[in-house]
Biopython code that builds the backbone (N, CA, C, O; Angstrom):
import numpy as np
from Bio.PDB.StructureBuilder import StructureBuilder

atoms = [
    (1, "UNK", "N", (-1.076, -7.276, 11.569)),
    (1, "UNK", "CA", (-1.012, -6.401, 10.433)),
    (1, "UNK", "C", (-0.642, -7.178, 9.167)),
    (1, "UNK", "O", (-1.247, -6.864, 8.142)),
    (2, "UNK", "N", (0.233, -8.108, 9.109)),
    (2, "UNK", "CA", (0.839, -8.855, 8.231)),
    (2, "UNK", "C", (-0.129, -9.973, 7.615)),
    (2, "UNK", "O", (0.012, -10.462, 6.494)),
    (3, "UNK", "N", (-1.129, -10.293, 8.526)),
    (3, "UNK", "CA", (-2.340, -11.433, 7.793)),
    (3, "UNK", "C", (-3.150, -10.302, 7.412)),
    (3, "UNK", "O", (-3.479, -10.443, 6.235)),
    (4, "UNK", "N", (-3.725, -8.972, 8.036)),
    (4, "UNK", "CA", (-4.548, -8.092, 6.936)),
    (4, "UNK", "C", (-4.068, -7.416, 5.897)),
    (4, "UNK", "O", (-4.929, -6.799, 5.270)),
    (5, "UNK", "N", (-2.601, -7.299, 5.376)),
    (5, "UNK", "CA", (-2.369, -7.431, 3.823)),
    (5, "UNK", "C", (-2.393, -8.394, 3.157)),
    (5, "UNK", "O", (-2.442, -8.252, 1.935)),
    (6, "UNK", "N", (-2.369, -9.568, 3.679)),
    (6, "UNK", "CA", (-2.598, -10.981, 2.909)),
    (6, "UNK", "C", (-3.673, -10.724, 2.185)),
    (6, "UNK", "O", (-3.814, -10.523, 0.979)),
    (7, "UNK", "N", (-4.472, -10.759, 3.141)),
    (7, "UNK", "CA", (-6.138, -10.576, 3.133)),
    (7, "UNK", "C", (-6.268, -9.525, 1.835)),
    (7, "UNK", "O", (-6.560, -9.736, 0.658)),
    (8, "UNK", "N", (-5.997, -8.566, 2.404)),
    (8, "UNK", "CA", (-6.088, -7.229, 1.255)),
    (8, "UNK", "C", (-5.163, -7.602, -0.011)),
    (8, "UNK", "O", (-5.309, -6.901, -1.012)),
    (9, "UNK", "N", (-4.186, -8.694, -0.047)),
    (9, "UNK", "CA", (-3.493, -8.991, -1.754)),
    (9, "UNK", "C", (-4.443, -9.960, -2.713)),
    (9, "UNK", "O", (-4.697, -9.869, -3.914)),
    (10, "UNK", "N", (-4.922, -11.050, -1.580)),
    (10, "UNK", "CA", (-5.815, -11.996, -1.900)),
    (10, "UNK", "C", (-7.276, -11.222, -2.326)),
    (10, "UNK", "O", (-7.891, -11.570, -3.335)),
    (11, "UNK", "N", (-7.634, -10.401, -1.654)),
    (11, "UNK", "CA", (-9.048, -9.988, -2.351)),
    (11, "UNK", "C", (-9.180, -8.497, -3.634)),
    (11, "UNK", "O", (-10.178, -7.967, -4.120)),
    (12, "UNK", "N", (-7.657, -8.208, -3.836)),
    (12, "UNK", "CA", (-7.758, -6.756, -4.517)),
    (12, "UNK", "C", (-8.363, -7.338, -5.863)),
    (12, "UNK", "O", (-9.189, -6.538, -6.304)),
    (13, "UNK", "N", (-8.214, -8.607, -6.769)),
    (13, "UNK", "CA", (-8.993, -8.551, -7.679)),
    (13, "UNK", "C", (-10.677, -8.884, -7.601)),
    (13, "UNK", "O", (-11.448, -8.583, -8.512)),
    (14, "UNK", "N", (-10.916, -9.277, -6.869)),
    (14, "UNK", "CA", (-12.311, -9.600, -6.817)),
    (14, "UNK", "C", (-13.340, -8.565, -5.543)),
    (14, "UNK", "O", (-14.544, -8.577, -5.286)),
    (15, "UNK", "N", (-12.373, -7.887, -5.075)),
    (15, "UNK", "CA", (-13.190, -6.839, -4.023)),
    (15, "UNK", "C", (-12.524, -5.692, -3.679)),
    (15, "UNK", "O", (-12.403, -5.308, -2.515)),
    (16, "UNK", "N", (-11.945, -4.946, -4.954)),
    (16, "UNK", "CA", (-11.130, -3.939, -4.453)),
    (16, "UNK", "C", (-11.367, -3.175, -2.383)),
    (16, "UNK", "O", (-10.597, -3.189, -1.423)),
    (17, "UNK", "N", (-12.745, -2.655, -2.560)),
    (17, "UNK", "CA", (-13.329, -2.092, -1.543)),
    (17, "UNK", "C", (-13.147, -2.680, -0.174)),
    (17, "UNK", "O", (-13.187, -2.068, 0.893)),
    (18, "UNK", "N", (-12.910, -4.156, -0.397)),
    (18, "UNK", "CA", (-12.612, -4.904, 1.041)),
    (18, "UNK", "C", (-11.127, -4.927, 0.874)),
    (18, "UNK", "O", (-10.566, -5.074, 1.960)),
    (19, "UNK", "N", (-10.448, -4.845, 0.026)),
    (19, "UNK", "CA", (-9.003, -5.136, 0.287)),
    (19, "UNK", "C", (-8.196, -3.426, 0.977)),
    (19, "UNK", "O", (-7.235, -3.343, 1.740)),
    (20, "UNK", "N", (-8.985, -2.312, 0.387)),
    (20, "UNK", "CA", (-9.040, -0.898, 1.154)),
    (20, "UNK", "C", (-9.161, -1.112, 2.528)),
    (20, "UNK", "O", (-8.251, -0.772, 3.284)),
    (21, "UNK", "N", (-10.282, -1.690, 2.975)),
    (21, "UNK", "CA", (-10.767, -1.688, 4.423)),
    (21, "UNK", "C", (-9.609, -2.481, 4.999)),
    (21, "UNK", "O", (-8.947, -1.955, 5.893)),
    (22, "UNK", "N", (-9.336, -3.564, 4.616)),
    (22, "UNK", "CA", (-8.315, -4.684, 5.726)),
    (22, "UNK", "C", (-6.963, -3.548, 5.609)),
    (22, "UNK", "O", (-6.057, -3.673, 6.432)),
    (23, "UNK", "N", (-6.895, -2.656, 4.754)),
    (23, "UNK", "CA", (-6.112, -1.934, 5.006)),
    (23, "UNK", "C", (-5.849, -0.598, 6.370)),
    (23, "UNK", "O", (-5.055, -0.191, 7.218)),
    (24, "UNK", "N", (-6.951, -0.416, 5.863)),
    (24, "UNK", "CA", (-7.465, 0.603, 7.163)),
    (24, "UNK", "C", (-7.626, -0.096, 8.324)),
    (24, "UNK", "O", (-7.802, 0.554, 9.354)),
    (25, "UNK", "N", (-7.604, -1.263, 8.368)),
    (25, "UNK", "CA", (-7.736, -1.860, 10.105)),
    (25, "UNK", "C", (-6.546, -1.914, 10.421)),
    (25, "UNK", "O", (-6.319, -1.598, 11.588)),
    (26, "UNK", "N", (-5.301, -2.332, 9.523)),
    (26, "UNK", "CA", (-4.333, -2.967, 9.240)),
    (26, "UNK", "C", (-3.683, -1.722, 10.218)),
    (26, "UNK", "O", (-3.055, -1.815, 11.273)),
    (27, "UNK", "N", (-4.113, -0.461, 9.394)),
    (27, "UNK", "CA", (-2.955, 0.469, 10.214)),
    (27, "UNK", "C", (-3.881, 1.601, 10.929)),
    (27, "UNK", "O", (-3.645, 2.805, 10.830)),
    (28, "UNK", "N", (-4.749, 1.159, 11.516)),
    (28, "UNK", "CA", (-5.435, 1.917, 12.700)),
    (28, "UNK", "C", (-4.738, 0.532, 13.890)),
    (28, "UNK", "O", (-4.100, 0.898, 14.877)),
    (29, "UNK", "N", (-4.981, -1.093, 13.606)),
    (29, "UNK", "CA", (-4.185, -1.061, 14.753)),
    (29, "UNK", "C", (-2.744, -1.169, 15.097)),
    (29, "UNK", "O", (-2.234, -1.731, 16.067)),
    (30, "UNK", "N", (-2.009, -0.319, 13.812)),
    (30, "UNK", "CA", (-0.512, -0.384, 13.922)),
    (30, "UNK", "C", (-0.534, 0.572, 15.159)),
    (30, "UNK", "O", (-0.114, 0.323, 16.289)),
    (31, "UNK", "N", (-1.151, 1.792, 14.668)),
    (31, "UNK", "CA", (-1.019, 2.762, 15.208)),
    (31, "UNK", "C", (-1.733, 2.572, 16.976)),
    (31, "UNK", "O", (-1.254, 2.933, 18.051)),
    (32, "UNK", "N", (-2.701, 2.042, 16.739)),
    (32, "UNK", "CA", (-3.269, 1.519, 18.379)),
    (32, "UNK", "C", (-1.834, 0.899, 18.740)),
    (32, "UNK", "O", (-1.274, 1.562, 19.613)),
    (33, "UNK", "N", (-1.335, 0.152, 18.434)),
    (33, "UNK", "CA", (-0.011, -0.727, 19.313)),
    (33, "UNK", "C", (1.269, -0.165, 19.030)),
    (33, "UNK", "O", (2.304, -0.714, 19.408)),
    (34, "UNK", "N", (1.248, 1.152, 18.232)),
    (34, "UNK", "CA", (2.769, 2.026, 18.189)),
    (34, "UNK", "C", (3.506, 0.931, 17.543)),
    (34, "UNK", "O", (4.599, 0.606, 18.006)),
    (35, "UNK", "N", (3.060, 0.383, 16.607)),
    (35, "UNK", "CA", (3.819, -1.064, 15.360)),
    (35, "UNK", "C", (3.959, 0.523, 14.098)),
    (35, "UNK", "O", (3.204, 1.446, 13.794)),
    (36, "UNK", "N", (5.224, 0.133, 13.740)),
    (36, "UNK", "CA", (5.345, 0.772, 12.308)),
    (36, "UNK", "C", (5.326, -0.447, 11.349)),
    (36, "UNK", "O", (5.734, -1.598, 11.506)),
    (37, "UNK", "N", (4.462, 0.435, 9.857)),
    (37, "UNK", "CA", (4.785, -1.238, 8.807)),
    (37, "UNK", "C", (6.050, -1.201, 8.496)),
    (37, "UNK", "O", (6.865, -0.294, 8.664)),
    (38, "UNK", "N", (6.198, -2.459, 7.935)),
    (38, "UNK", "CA", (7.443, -3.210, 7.394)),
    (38, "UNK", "C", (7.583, -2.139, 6.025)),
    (38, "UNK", "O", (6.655, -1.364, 5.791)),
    (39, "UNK", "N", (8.754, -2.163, 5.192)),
    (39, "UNK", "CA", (9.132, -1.689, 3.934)),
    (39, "UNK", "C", (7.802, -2.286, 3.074)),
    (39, "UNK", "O", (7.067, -1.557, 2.407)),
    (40, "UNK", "N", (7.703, -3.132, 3.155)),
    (40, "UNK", "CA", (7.087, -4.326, 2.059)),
    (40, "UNK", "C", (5.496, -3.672, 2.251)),
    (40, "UNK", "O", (4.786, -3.514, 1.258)),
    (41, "UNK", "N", (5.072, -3.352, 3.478)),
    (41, "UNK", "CA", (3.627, -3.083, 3.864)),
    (41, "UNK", "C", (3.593, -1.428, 3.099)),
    (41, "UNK", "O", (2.775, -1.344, 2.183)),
    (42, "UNK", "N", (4.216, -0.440, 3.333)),
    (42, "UNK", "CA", (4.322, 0.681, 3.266)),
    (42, "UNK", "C", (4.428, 0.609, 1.773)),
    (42, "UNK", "O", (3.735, 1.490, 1.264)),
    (43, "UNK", "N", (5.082, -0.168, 0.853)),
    (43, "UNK", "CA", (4.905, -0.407, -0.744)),
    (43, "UNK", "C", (3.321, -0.625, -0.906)),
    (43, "UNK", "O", (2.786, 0.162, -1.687)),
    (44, "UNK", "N", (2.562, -1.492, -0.342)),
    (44, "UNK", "CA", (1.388, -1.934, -0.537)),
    (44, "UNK", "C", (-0.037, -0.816, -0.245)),
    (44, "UNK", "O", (-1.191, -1.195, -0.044)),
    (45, "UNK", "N", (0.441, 0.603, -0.292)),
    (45, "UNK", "CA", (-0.738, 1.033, 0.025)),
    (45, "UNK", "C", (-0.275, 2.915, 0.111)),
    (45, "UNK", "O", (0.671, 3.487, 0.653)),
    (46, "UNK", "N", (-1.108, 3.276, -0.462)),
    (46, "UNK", "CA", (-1.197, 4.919, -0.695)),
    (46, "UNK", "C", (-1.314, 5.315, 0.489)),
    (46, "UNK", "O", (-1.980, 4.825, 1.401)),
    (47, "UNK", "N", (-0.354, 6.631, 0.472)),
    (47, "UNK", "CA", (0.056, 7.268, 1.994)),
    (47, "UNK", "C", (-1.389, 8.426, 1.645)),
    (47, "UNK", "O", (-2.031, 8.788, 2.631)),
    (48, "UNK", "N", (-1.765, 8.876, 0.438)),
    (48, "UNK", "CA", (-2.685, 9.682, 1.184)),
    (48, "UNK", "C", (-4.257, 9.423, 0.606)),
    (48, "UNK", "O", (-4.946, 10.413, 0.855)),
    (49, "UNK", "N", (-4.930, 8.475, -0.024)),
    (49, "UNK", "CA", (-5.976, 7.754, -0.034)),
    (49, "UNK", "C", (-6.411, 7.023, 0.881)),
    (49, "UNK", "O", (-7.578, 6.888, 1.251)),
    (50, "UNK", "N", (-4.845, 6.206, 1.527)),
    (50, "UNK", "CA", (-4.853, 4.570, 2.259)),
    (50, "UNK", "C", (-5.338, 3.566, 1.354)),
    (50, "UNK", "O", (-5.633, 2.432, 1.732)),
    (51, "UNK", "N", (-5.432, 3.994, 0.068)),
    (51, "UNK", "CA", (-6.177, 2.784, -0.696)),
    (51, "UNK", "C", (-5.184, 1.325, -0.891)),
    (51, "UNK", "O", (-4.011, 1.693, -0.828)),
    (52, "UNK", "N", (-5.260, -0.104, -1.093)),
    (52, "UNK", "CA", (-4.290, -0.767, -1.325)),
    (52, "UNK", "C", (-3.854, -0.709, -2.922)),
    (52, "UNK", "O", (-4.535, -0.872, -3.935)),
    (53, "UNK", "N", (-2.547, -0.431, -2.757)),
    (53, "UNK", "CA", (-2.109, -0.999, -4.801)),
    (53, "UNK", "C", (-1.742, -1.926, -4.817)),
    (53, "UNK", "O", (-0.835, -2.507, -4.222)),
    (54, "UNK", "N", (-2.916, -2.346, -6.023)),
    (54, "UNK", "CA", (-2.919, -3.807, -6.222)),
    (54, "UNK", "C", (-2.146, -3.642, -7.455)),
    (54, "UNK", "O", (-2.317, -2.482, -7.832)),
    (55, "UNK", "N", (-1.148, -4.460, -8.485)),
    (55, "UNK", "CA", (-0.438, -4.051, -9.505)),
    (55, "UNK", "C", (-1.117, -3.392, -10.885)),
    (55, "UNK", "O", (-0.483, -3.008, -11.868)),
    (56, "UNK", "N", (-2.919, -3.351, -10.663)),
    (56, "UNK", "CA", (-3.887, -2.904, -11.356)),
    (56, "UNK", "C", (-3.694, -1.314, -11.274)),
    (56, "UNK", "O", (-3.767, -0.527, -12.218)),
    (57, "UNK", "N", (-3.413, -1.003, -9.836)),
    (57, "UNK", "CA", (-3.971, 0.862, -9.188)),
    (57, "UNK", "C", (-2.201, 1.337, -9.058)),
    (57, "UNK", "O", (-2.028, 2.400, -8.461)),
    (58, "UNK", "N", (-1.466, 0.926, -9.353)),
    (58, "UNK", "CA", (-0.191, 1.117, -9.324)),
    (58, "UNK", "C", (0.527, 1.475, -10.434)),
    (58, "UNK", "O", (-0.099, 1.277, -11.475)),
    (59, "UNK", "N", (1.691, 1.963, -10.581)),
    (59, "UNK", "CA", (2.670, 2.634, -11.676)),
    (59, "UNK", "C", (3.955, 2.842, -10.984)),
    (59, "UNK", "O", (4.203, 3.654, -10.093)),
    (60, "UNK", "N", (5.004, 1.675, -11.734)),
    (60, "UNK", "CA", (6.063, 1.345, -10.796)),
    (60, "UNK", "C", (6.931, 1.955, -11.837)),
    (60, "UNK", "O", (6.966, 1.545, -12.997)),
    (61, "UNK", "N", (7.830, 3.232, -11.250)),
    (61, "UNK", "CA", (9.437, 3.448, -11.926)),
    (61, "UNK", "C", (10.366, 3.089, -11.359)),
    (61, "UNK", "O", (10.258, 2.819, -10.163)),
    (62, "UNK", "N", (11.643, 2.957, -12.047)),
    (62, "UNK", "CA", (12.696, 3.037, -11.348)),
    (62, "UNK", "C", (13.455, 4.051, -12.215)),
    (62, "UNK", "O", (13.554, 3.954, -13.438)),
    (63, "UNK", "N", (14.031, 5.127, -11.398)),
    (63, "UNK", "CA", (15.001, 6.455, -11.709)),
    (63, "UNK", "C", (15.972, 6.832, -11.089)),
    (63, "UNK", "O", (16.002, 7.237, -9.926)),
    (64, "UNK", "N", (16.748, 6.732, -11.762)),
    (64, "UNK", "CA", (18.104, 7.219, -10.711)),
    (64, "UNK", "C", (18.541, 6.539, -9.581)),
    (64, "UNK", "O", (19.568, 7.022, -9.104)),
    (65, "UNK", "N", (18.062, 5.512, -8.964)),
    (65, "UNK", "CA", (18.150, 4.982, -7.525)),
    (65, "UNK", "C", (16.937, 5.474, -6.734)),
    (65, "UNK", "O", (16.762, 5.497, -5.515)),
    (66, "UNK", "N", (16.338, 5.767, -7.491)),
    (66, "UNK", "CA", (14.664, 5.747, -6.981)),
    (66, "UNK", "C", (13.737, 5.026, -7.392)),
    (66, "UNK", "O", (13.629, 4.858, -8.607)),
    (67, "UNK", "N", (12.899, 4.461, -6.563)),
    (67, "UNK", "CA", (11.313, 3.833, -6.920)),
    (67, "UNK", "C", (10.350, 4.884, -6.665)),
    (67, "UNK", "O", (10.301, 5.717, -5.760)),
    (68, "UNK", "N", (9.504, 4.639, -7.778)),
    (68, "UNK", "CA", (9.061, 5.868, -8.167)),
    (68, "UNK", "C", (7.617, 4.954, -7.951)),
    (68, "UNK", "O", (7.807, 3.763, -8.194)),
    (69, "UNK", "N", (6.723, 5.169, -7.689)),
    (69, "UNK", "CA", (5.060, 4.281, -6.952)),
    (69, "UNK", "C", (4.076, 5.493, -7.443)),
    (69, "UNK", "O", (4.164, 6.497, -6.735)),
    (70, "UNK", "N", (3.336, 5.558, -8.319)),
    (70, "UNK", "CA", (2.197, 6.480, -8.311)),
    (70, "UNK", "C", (0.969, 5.503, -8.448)),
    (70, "UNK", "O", (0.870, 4.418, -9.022)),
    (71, "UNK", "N", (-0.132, 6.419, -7.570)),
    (71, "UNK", "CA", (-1.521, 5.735, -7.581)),
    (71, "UNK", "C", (-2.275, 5.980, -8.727)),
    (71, "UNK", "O", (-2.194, 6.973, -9.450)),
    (72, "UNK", "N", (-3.038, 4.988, -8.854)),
    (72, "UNK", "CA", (-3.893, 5.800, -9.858)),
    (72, "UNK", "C", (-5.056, 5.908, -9.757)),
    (72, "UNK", "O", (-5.825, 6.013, -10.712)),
    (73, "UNK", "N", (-5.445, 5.898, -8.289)),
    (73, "UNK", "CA", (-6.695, 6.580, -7.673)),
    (73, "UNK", "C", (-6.334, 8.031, -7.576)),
    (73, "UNK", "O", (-6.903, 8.978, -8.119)),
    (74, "UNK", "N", (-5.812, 8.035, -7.183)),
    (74, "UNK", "CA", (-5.694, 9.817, -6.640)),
    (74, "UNK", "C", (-4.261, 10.443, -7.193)),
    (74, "UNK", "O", (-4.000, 11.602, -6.872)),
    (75, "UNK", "N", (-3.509, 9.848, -7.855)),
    (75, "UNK", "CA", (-2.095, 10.427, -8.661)),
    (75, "UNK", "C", (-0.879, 10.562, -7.733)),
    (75, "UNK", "O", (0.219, 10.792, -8.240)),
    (76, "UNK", "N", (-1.041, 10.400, -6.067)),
    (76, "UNK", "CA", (-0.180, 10.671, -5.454)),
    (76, "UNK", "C", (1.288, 9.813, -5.973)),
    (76, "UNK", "O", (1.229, 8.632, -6.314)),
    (77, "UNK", "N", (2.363, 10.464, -5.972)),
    (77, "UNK", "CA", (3.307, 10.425, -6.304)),
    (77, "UNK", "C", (4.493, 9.731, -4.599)),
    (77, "UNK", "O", (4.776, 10.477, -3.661)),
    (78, "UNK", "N", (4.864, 8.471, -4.673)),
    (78, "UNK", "CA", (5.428, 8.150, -3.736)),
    (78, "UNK", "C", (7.119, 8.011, -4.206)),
    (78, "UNK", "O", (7.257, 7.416, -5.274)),
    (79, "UNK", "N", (8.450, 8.496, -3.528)),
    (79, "UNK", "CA", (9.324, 8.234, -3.760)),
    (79, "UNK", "C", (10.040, 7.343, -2.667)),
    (79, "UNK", "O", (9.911, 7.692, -1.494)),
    (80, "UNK", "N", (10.642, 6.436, -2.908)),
    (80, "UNK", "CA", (11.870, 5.894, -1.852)),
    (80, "UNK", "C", (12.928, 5.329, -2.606)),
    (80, "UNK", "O", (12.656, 4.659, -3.602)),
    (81, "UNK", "N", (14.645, 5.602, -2.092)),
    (81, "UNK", "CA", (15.469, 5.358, -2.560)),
    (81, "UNK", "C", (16.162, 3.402, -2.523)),
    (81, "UNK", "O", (15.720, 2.624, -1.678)),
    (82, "UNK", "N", (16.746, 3.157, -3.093)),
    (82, "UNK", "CA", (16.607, 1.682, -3.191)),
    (82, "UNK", "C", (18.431, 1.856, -3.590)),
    (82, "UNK", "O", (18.982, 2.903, -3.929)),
    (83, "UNK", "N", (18.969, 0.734, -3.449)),
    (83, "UNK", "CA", (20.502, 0.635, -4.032)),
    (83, "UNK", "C", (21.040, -0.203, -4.570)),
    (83, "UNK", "O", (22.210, -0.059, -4.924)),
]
sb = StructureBuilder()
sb.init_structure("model")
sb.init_model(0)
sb.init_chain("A")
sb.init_seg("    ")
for serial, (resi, resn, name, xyz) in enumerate(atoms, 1):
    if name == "N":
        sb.init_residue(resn, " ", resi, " ")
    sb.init_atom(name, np.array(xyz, "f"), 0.0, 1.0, " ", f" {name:<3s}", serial, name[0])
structure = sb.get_structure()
């Protein structure tokens, strides 16, 4: 899982569309082997597109003791607390 976000950081400027896909393999075979991603993986990619954010498709806050992640494919709004 960890070399197909490589893959997918290394190609988001020059192939958005393939850096999506290594995503989607990435966590079809998390899920084939019952692997959850890392913090770091779960930053790298829209919970309800699956698209990867590359710092292009991304919108980073910080509020209150929150990281605030919105896409800007589809607007989804991601929160997780940080300290």
């Amino acid at each position: 899982m960890e070399r197909l976000f490589e893959l997918a950081r290394a190609s988001a400027g020059t192939h958005p569309e393939r850096s999506d896909r290594y995503v989607e393999l990435a966590l079809r075979i998390g899920m084939r082997l019952r692997v959850r991603p890392t913090r770091e993986m779960k930053r790298m990619f829209c919970r309800r597109c699956r698209g990867f954010l590359s710092p292009t498709q991304r919108m980073v806050r910080l509020r209150g003791g929150v990281l605030v992640i919105r896409c800007m494919r589809c607007g989804h709004i991601s929160r997780m607390r940080y300290r």
